[in-house]
C-alpha positions as CSV (number, residue, x, y, z in Angstrom):
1,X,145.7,-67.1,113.3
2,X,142.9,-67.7,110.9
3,X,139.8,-68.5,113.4
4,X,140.9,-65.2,115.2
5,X,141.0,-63.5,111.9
6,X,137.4,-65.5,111.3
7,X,136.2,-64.3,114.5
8,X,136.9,-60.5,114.1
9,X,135.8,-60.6,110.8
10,X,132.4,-61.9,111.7
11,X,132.0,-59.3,114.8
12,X,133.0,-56.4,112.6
13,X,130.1,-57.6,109.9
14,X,127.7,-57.6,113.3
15,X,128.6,-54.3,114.2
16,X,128.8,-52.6,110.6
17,X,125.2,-54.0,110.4
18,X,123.8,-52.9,114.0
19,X,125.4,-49.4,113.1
20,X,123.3,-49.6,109.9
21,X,119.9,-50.3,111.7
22,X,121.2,-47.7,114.7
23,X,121.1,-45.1,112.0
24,X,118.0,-45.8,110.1
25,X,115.7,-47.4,112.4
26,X,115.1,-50.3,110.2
27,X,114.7,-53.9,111.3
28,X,116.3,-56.8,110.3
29,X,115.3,-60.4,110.7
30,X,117.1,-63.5,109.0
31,X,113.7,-65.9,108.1
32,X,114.1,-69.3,105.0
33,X,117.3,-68.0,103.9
34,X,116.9,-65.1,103.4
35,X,117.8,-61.9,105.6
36,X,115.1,-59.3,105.4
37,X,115.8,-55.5,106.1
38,X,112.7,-53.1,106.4
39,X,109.4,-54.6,105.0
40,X,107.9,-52.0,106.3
41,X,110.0,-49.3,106.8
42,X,109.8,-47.4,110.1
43,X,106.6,-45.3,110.2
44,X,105.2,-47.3,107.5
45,X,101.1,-46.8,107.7
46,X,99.6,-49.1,105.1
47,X,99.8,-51.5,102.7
48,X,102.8,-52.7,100.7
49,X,103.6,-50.8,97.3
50,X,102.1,-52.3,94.2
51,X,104.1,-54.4,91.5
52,X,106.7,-52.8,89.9
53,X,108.7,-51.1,93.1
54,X,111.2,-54.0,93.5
55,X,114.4,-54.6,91.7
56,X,116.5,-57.7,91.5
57,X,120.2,-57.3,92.3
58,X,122.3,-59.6,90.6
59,X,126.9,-60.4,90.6
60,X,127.1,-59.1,94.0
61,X,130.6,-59.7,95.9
62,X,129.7,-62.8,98.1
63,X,131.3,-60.6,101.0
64,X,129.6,-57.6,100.6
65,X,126.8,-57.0,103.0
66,X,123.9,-54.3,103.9
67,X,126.0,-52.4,105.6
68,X,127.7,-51.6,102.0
69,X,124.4,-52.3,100.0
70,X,121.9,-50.4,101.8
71,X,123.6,-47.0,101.4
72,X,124.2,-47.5,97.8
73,X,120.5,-48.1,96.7
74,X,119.1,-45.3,99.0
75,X,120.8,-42.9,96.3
76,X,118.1,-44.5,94.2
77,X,115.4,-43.6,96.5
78,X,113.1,-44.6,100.1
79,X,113.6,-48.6,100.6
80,X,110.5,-50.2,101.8
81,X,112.3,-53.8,101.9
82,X,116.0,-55.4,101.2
83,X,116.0,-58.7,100.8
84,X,119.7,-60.4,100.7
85,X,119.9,-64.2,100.1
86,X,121.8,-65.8,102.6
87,X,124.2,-68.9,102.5
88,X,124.8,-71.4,105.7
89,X,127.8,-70.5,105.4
90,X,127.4,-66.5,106.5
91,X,127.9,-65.1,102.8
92,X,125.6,-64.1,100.9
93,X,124.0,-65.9,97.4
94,X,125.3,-63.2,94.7
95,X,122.1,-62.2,95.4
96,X,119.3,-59.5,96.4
97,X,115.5,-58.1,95.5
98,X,115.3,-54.0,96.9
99,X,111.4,-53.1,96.8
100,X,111.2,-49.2,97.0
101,X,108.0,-47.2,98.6
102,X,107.3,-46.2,94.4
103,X,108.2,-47.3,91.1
104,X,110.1,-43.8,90.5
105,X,113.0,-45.5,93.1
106,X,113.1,-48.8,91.1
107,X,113.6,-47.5,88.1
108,X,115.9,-44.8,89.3
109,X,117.9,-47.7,90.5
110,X,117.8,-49.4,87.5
111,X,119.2,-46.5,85.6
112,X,121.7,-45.1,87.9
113,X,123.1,-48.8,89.5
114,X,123.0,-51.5,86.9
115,X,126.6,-52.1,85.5
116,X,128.0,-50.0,88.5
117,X,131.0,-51.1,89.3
118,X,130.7,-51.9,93.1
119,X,134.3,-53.0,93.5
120,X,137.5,-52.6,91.3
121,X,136.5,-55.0,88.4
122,X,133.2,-56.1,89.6
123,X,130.0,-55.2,88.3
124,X,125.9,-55.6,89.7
125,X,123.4,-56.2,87.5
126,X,120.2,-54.1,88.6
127,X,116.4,-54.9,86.7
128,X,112.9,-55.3,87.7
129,X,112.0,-57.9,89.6
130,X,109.2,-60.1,88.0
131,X,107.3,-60.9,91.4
132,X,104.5,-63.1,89.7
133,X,101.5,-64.1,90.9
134,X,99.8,-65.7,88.4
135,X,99.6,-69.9,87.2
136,X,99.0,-71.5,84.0
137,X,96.8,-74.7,84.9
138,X,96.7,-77.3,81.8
139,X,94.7,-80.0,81.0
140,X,91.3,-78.5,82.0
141,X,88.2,-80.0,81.3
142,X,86.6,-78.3,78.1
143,X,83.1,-78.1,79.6
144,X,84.1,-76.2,82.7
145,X,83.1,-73.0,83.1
146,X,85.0,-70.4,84.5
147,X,82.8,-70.3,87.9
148,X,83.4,-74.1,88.2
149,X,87.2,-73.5,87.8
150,X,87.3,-70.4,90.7
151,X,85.1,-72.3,92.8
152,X,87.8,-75.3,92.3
153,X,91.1,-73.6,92.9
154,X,89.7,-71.8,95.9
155,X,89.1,-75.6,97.3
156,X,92.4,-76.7,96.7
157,X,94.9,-73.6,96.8
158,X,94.5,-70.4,99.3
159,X,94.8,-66.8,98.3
160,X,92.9,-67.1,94.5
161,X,91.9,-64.0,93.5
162,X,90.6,-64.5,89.6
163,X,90.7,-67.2,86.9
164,X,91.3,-66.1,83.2
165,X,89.6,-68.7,81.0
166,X,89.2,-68.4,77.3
167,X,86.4,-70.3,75.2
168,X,87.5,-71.8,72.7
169,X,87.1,-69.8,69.0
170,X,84.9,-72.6,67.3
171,X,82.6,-72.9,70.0
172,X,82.5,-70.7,72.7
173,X,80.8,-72.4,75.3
174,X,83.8,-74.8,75.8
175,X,86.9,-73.6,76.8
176,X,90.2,-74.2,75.4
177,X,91.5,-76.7,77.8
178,X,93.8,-73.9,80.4
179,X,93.1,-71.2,82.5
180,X,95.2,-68.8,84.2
181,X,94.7,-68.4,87.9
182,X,95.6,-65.2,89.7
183,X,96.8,-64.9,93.5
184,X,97.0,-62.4,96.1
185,X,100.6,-62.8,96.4
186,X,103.8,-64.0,94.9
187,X,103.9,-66.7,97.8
188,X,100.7,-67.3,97.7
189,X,101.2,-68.9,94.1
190,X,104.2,-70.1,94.9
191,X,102.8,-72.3,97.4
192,X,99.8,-73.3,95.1
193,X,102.2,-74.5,92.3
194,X,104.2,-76.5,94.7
195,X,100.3,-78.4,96.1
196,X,100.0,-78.6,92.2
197,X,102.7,-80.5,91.2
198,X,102.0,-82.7,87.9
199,X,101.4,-86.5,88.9
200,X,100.6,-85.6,92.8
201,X,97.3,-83.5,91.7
202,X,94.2,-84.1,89.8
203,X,91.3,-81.4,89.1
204,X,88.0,-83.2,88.3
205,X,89.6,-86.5,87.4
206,X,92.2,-85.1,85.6
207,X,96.3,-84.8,85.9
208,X,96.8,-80.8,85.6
209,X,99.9,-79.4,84.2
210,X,101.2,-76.5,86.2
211,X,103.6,-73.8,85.7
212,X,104.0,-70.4,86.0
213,X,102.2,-67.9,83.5
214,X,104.7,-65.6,81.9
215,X,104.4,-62.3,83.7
216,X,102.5,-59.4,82.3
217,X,105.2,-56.5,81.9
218,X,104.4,-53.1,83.4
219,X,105.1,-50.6,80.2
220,X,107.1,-47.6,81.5
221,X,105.5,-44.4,80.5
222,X,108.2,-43.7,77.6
223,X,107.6,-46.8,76.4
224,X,103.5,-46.0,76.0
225,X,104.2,-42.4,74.4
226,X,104.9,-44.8,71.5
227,X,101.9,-46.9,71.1
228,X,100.1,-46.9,68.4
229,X,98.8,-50.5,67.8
230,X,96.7,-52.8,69.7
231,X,96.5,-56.6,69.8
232,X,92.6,-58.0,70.0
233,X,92.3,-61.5,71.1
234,X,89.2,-63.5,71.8
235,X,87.6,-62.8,68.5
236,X,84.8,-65.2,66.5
237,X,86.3,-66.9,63.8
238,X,83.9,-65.1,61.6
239,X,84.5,-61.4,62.9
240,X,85.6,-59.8,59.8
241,X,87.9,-57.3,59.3
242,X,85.4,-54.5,58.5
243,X,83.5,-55.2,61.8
244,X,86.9,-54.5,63.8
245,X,87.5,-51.3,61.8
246,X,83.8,-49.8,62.6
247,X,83.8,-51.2,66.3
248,X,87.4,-49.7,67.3
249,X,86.5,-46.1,65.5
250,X,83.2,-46.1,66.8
251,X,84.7,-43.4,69.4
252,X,86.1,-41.4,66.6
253,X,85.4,-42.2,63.3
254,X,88.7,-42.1,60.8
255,X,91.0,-42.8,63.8
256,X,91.9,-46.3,62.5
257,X,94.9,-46.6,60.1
258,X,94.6,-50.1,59.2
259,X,93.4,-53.6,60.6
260,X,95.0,-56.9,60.2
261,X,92.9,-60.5,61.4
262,X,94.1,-64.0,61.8
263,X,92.2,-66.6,62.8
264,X,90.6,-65.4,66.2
265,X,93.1,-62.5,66.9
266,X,93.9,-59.5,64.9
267,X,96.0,-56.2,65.1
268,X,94.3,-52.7,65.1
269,X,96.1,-49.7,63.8
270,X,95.9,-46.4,65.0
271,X,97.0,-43.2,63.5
272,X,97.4,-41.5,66.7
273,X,98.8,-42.7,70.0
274,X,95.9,-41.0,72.0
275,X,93.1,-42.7,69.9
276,X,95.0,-46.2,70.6
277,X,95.1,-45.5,74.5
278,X,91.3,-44.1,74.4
279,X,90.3,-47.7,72.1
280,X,92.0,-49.6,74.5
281,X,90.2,-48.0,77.6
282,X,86.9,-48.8,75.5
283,X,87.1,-51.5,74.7
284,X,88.8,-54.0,76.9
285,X,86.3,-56.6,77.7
286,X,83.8,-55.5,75.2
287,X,81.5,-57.8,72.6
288,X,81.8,-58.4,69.4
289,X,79.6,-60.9,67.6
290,X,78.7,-62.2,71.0
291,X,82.3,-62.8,71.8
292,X,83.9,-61.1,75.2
293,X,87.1,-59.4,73.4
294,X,90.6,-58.6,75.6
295,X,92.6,-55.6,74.7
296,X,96.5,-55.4,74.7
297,X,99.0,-52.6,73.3
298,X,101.7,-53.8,70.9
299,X,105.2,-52.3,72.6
């Protein structure tokens, strides 16, 4: 009969997954809908890995469980943490996020798993997991300094680690009405952007806009062997071109190929990826015509 069928079916998915944590040593705890395995491994000394070590697993069979999962993604390399989102109902969401001990098992997984087929005809999707932690807050004052911003989010949110605040190119003692606002965590900003809701929260009499900043991307290391131009923001709307050219070859005179400004941003050639990486190393946070530059690569 179909409960009996229910039932047996449930106890072999209880087993299959006690066999699994028999074998490994690994815990597993079901916590907000979510059913955690690992996080930290056994024997785990330490803090968590950095950014970049977690995948998100995407079309997997609502039926399919760790017991199937687990095995599959260890190919890839050492789990620290499985994370597989849960229904009510006992199947899971079509969903998972694997964090590995390094970013070699991620993006071994991501090569090697996503498109496999993981049943006749079906097919996961495997990339990197954008585990933000950083807010865009809108509608700041433009007198507030970036002190009085930190000093303000640390009252109303917990786990604030930096604000990013940019003055505004015609006058930089004003800024240009956002900030960023960086967190220790993922949840941590989470949590602050749910406090922050637009029309429940105002920051020195103000309604804030809140949402989350796009993620910075972590360039793999084939992807930097290729860089050759940088992207300078922050600059004085009367920085010239020539000014850029003999600050950013400073280090090495001749190095730059060509520069291109707009307004208070510009684009800085290199003829050599090495030079690039060196300027960007140099001059990250340096001054130029009083202003406090920042430093990208172009990928």
């Amino acid at each position: 009969t179909r409960p009996e069928n229910d039932y047996m079916t449930s106890c072999a998915k209880e087993l299959a997954l006690l066999a699994l944590m028999d074998k490994t040593g690994y815990d597993m705890i079901q916590v907000n809908g979510q059913r955690k395995y690992g996080g930290p491994p056994p024997g785990w000394d330490g803090p968590p890995p950095p950014r970049g070590c977690e995948v998100f697993v995407g079309k997997i069979p609502r039926d399919m469980y760790e017991d199937e999962l687990v095995p599959l993604f260890e190919r890839a390399g050492r789990i620290y943490e499985f994370r597989l989102m849960m229904e009510f109902s006992g199947e899971n969401r079509g969903y998972a996020f694997v964090m590995y001990i390094n970013r070699d098992g991620a993006q071994r997984a991501i090569q090697m798993l996503d498109n496999h087929e993981i049943r006749p005809g079906k097919y996961i999707g495997v990339c990197v997991s954008l585990d933000n932690c950083r807010l865009f807050i809108g509608s700041i004052p433009k007198d507030k300094r970036k002190e009085e911003i930190l000093e303000e989010m640390k009252k109303v949110t917990e786990g604030v680690m930096d604000v990013i605040v940019y003055p505004s190119s015609g006058d930089k003692t004003k800024n240009r009405g956002f900030a960023f606002v960086e967190y220790e965590s993922h949840k941590a900003a989470a949590m602050a952007r749910r406090k922050l809701i637009p029309g429940t929260f105002q920051l020195w009499g103000h309604s804030i806009q809140v949402d989350w900043a796009e993620p910075e991307k972590d360039v793999d290391e084939e992807v930097m062997q290729r860089v050759r131009v940088l992207y300078v923001r922050n600059l004085m709307l009367s920085t010239t071109e020539e000014t850029l050219r003999q600050e950013f070859s400073r280090f090495k005179p001749g190095s730059v190929e060509r520069v291109k400004k707009l307004t208070d941003y510009g684009f800085v050639h290199y003829r050599h990826r090495d030079d690039a990486l060196a300027a960007l190393g140099l001059m990250n946070g340096a001054a130029i015509d009083g202003a406090i530059i920042e430093v990208k690569t172009v990928v």
